[in-house]
C-alpha positions as protocol buffer text, in pm:
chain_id: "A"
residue {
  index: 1
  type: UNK
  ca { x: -2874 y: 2301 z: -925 }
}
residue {
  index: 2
  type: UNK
  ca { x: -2642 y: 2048 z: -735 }
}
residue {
  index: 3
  type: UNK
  ca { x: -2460 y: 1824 z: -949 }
}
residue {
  index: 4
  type: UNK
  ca { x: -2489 y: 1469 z: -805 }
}
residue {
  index: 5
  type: UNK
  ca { x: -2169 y: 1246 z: -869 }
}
residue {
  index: 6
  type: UNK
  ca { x: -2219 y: 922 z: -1111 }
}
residue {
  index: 7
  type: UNK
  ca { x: -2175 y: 588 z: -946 }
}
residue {
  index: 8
  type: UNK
  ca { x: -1815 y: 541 z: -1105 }
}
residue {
  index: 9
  type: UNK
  ca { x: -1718 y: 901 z: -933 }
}
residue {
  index: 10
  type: UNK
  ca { x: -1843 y: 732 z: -602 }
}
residue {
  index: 11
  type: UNK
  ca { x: -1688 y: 411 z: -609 }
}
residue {
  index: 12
  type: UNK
  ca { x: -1328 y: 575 z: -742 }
}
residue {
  index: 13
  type: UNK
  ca { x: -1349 y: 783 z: -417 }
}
residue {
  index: 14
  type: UNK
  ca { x: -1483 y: 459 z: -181 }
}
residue {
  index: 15
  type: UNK
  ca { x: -1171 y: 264 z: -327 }
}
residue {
  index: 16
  type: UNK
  ca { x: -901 y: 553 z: -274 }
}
residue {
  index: 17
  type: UNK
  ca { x: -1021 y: 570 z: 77 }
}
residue {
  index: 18
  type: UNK
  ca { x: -920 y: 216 z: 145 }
}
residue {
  index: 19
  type: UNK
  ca { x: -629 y: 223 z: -56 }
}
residue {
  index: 20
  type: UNK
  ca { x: -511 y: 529 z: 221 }
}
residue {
  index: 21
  type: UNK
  ca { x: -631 y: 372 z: 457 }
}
residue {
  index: 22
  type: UNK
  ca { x: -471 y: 40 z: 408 }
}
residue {
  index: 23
  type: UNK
  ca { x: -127 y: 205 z: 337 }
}
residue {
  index: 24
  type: UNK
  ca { x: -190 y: 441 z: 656 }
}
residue {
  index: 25
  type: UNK
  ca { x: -279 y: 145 z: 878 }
}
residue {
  index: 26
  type: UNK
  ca { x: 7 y: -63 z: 790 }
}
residue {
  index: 27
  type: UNK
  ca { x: 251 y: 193 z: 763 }
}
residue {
  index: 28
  type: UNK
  ca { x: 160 y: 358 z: 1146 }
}
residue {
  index: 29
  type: UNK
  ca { x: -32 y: 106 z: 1339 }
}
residue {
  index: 30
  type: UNK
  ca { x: 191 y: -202 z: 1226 }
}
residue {
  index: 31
  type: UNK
  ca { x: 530 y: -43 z: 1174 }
}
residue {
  index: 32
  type: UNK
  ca { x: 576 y: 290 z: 1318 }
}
residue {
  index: 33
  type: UNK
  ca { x: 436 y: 214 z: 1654 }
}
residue {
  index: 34
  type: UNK
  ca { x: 521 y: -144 z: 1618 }
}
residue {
  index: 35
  type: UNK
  ca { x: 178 y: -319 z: 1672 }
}
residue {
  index: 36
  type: UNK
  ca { x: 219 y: -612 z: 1451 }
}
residue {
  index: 37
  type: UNK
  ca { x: 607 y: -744 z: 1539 }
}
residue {
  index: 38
  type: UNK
  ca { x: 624 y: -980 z: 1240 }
}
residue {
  index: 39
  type: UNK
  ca { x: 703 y: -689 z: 1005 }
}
residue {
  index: 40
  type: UNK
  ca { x: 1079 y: -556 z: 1185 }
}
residue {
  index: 41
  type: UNK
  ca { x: 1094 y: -978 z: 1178 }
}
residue {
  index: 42
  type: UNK
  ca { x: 1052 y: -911 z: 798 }
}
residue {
  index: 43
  type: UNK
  ca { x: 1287 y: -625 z: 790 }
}
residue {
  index: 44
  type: UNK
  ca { x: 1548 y: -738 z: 1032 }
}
residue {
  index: 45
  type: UNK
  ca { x: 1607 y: -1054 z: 790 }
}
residue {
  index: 46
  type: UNK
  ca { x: 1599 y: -900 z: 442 }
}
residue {
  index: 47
  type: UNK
  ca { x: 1835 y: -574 z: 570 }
}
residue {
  index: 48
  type: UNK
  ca { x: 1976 y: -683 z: 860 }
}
residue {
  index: 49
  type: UNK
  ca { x: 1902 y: -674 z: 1260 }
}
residue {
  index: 50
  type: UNK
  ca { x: 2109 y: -335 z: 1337 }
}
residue {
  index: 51
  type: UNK
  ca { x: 1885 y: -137 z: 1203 }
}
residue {
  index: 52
  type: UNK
  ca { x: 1555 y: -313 z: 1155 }
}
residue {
  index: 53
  type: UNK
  ca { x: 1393 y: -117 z: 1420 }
}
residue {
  index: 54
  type: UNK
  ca { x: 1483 y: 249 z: 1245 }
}
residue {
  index: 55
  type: UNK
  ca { x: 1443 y: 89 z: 921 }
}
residue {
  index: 56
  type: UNK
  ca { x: 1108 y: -74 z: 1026 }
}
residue {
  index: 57
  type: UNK
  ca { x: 961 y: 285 z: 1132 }
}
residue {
  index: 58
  type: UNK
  ca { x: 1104 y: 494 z: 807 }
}
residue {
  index: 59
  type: UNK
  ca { x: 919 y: 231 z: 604 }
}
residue {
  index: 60
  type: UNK
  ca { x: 592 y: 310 z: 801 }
}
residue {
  index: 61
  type: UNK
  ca { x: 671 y: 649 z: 721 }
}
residue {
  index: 62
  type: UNK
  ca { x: 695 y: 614 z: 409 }
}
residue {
  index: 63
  type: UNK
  ca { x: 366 y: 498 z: 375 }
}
residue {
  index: 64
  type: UNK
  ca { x: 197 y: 730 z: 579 }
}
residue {
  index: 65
  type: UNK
  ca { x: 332 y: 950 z: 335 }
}
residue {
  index: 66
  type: UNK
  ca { x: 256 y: 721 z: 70 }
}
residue {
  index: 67
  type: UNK
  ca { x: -170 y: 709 z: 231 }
}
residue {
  index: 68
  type: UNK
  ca { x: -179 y: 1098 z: 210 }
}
residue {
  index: 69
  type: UNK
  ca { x: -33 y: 1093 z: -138 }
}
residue {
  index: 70
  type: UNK
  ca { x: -319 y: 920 z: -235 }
}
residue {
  index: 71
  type: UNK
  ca { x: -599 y: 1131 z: -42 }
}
residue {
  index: 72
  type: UNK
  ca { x: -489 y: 1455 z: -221 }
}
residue {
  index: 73
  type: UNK
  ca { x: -514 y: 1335 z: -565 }
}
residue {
  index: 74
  type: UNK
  ca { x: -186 y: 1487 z: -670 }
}
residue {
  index: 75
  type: UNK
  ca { x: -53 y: 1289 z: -1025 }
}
residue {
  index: 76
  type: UNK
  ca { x: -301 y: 1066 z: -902 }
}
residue {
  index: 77
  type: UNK
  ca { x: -137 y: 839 z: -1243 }
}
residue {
  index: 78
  type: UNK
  ca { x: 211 y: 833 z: -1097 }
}
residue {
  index: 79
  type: UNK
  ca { x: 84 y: 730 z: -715 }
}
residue {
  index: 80
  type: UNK
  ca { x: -94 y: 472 z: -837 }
}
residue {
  index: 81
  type: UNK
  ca { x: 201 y: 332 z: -1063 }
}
residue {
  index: 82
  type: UNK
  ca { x: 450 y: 432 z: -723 }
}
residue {
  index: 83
  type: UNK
  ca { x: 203 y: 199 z: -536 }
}
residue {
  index: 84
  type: UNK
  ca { x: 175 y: -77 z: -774 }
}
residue {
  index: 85
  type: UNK
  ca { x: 525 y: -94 z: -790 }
}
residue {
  index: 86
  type: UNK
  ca { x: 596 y: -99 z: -438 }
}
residue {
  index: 87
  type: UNK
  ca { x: 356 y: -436 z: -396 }
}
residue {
  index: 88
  type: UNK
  ca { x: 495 y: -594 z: -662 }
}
residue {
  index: 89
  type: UNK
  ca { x: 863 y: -556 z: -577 }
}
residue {
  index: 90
  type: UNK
  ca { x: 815 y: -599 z: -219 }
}
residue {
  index: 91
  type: UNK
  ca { x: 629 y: -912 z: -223 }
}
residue {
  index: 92
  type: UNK
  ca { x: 822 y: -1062 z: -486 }
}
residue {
  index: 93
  type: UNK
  ca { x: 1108 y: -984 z: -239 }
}
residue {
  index: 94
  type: UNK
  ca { x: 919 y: -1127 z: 41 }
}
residue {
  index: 95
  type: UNK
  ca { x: 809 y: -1438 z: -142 }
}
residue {
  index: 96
  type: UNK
  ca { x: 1169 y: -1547 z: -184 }
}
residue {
  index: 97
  type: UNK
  ca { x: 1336 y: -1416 z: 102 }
}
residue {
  index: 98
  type: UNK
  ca { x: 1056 y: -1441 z: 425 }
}
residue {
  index: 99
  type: UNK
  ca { x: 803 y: -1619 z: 290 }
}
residue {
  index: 100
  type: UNK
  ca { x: 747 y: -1820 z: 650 }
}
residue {
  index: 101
  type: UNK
  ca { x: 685 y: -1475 z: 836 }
}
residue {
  index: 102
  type: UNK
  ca { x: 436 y: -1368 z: 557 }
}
residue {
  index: 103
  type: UNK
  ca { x: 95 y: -1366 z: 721 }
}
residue {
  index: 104
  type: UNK
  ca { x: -92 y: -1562 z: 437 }
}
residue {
  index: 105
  type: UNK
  ca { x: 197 y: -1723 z: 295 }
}
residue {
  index: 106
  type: UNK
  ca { x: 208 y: -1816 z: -97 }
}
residue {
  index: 107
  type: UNK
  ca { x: -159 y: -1664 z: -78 }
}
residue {
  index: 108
  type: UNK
  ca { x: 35 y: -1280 z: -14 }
}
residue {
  index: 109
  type: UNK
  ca { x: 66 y: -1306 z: -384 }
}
residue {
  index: 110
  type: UNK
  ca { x: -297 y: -1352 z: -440 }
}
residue {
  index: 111
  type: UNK
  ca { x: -349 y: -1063 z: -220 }
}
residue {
  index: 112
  type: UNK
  ca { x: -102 y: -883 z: -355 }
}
residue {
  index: 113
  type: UNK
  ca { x: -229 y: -867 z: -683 }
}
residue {
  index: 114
  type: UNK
  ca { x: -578 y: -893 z: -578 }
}
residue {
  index: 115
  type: UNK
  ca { x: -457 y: -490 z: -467 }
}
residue {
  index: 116
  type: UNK
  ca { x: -290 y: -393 z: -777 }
}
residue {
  index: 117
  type: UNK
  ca { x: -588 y: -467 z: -998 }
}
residue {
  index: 118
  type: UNK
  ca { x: -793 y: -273 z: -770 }
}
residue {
  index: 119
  type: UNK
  ca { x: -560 y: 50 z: -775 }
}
residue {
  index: 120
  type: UNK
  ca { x: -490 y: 17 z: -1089 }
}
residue {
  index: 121
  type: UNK
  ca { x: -878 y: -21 z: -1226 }
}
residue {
  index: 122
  type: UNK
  ca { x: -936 y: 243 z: -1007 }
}
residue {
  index: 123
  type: UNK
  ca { x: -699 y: 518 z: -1137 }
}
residue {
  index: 124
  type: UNK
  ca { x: -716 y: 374 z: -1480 }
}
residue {
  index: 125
  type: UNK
  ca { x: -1149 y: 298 z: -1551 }
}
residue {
  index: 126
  type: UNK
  ca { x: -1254 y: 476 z: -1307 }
}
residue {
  index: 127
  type: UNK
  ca { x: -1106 y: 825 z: -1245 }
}
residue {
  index: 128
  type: UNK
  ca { x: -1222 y: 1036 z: -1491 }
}
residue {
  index: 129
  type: UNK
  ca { x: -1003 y: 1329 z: -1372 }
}
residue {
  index: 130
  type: UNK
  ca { x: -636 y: 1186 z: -1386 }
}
residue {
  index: 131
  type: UNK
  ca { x: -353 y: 1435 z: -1298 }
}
């Protein structure tokens, strides 16, 4: 007989699928192929114009990387502590630096942490099969 998965197994897996996907469609759509310009904006004033464009796309890179990270499952602990870092230092960054090219402003806090305590109760609560 067929083991059905409990309701915590489902909603771990629902919110690692938008965690991906929201790394994956910010990382490609937004900065790799340059859909939303506001981020190289971001970029060119924090690190400098030269390079913002290359700089722009590694970053996206990085979190496509980053998205299928997450959808394998691989030290699912450390991904989720490599993502919560990531927000935090980058927005706190952001706040201080670019906070006028931020698309909700002082609220990119909220949001960001908003997404941490989501990750984070995710890999922490919910996944009862940390690596």
């Amino acid at each position: 007989m067929e083991k059905r998965p409990d309701a915590d197994h489902f909603v771990h897996k629902l919110i690692t699928y938008f965690a991906a996907l929201i790394w994956f469609a910010n990382g490609l759509l937004c900065k790799v192929l340059g859909l939303v310009p506001r981020h190289e904006q971001i970029v060119a004033r924090i690190l400098g114009p030269e390079y913002a464009n290359a700089l722009t796309k590694a970053i996206g890179g990085g979190e496509v990387l980053l998205a299928i990270w997450i959808l394998t499952g691989f030290r699912s602990r450390l991904c989720t502590i490599t993502q919560i870092m990531l927000v935090a230092v980058m927005n706190v960054i952001e706040a201080f630096l670019v906070r006028d090219l931020l698309l909700f402003g002082g609220l990119n806090a909220v949001i960001a942490l908003a997404f941490i305590g989501i990750v984070s109760f995710n890999e922490f609560a919910l996944n009862k099969d940390p690596s």
